[in-house]
C-alpha positions as protocol buffer text, in pm:
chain_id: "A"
residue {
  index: 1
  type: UNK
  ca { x: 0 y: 0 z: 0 }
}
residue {
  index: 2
  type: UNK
  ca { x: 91 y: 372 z: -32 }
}
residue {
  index: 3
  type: UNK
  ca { x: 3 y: 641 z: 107 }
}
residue {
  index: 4
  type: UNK
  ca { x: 107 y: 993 z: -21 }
}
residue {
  index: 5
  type: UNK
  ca { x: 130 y: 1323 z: 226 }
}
residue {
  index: 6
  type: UNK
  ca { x: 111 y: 1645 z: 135 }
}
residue {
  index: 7
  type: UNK
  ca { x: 350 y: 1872 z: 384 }
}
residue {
  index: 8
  type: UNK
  ca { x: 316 y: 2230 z: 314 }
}
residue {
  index: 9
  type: UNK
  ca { x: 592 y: 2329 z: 540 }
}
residue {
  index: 10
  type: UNK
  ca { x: 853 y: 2074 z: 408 }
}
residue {
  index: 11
  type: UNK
  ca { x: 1147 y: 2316 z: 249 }
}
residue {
  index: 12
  type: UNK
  ca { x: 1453 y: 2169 z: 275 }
}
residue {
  index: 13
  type: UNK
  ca { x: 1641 y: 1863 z: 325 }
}
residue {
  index: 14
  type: UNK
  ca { x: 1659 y: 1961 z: 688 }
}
residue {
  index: 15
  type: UNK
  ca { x: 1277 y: 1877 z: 714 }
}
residue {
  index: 16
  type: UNK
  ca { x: 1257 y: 1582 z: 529 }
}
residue {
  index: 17
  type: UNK
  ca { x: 1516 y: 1407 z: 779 }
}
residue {
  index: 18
  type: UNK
  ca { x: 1364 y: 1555 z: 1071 }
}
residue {
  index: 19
  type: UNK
  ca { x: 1017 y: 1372 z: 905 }
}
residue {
  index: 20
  type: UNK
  ca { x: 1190 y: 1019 z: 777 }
}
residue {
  index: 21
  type: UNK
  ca { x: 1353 y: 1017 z: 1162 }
}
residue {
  index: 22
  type: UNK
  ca { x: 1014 y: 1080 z: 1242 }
}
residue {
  index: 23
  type: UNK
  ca { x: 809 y: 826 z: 1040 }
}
residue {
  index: 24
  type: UNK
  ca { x: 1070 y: 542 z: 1021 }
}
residue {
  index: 25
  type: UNK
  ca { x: 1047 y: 397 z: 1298 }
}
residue {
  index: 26
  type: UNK
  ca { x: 610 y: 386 z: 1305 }
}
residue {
  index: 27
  type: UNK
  ca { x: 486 y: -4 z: 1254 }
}
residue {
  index: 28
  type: UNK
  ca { x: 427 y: -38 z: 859 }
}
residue {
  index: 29
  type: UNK
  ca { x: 601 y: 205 z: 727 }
}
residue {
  index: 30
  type: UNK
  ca { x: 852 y: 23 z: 497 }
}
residue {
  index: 31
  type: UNK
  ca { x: 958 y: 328 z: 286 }
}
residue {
  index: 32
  type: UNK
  ca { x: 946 y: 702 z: 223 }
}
residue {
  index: 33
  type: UNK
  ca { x: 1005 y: 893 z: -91 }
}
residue {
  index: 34
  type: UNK
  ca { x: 994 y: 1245 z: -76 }
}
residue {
  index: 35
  type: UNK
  ca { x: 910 y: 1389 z: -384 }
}
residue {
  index: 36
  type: UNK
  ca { x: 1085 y: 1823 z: -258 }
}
residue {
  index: 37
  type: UNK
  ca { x: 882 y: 2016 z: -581 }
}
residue {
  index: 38
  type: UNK
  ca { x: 536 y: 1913 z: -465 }
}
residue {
  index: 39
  type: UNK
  ca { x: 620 y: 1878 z: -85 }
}
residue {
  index: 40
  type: UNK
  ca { x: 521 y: 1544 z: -61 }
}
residue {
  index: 41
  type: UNK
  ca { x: 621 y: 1263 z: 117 }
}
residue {
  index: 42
  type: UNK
  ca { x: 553 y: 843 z: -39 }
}
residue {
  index: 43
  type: UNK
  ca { x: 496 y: 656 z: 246 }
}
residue {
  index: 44
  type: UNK
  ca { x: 511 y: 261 z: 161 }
}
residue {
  index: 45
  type: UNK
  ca { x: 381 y: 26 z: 377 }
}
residue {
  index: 46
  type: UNK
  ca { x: 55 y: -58 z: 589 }
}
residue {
  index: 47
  type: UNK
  ca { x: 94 y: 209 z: 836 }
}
residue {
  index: 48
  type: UNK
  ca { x: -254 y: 387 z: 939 }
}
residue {
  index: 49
  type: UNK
  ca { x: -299 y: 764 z: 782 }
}
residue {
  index: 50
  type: UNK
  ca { x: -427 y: 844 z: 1083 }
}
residue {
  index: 51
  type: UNK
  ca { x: -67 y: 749 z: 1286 }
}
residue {
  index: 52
  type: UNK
  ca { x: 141 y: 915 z: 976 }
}
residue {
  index: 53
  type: UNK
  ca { x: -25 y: 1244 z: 1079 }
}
residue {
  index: 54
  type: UNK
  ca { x: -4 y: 1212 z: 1407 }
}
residue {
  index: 55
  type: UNK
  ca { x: 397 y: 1169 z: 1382 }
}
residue {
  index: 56
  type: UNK
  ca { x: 452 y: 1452 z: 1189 }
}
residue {
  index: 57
  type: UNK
  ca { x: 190 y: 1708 z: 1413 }
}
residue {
  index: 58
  type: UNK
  ca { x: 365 y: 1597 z: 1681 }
}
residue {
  index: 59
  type: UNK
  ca { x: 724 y: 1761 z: 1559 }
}
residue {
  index: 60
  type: UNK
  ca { x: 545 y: 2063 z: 1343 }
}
residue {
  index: 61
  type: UNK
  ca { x: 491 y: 1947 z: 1033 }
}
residue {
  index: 62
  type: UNK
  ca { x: 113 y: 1967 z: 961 }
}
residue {
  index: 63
  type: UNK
  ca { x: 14 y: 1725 z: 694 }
}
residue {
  index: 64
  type: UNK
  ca { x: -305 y: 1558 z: 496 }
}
residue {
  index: 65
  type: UNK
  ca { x: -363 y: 1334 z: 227 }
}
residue {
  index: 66
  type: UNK
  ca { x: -250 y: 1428 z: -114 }
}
């Protein structure tokens, strides 16, 4: 399964380690792909939406699905 995030407030590669250290380590998640020129982040895997966006509110990265 895949799940893609949209994460207005991803800028810089800064962010997207601070969200794959983030989102790693969550049950299902097997891979992420960021794609930087849409601000989105490919989330492989069986993890729930619901515990992606938890993650990533809880270190200030707001994010929905894409």
């Amino acid at each position: 399964m895949t799940t893609t995030l949209s994460i207005p407030d991803m800028s810089c590669g800064h962010c997207r380690a601070s969200i794959e250290t983030a989102l790693k380590p969550l049950p299902g998640v097997a891979a992420i792909r960021f794609l930087p020129e849409t601000r989105q982040a490919v989330i492989e895997g069986d993890a729930p939406l619901a515990s992606l966006i938890k993650a990533l509110d809880e270190i200030g990265f707001p994010a929905s699905p894409a």
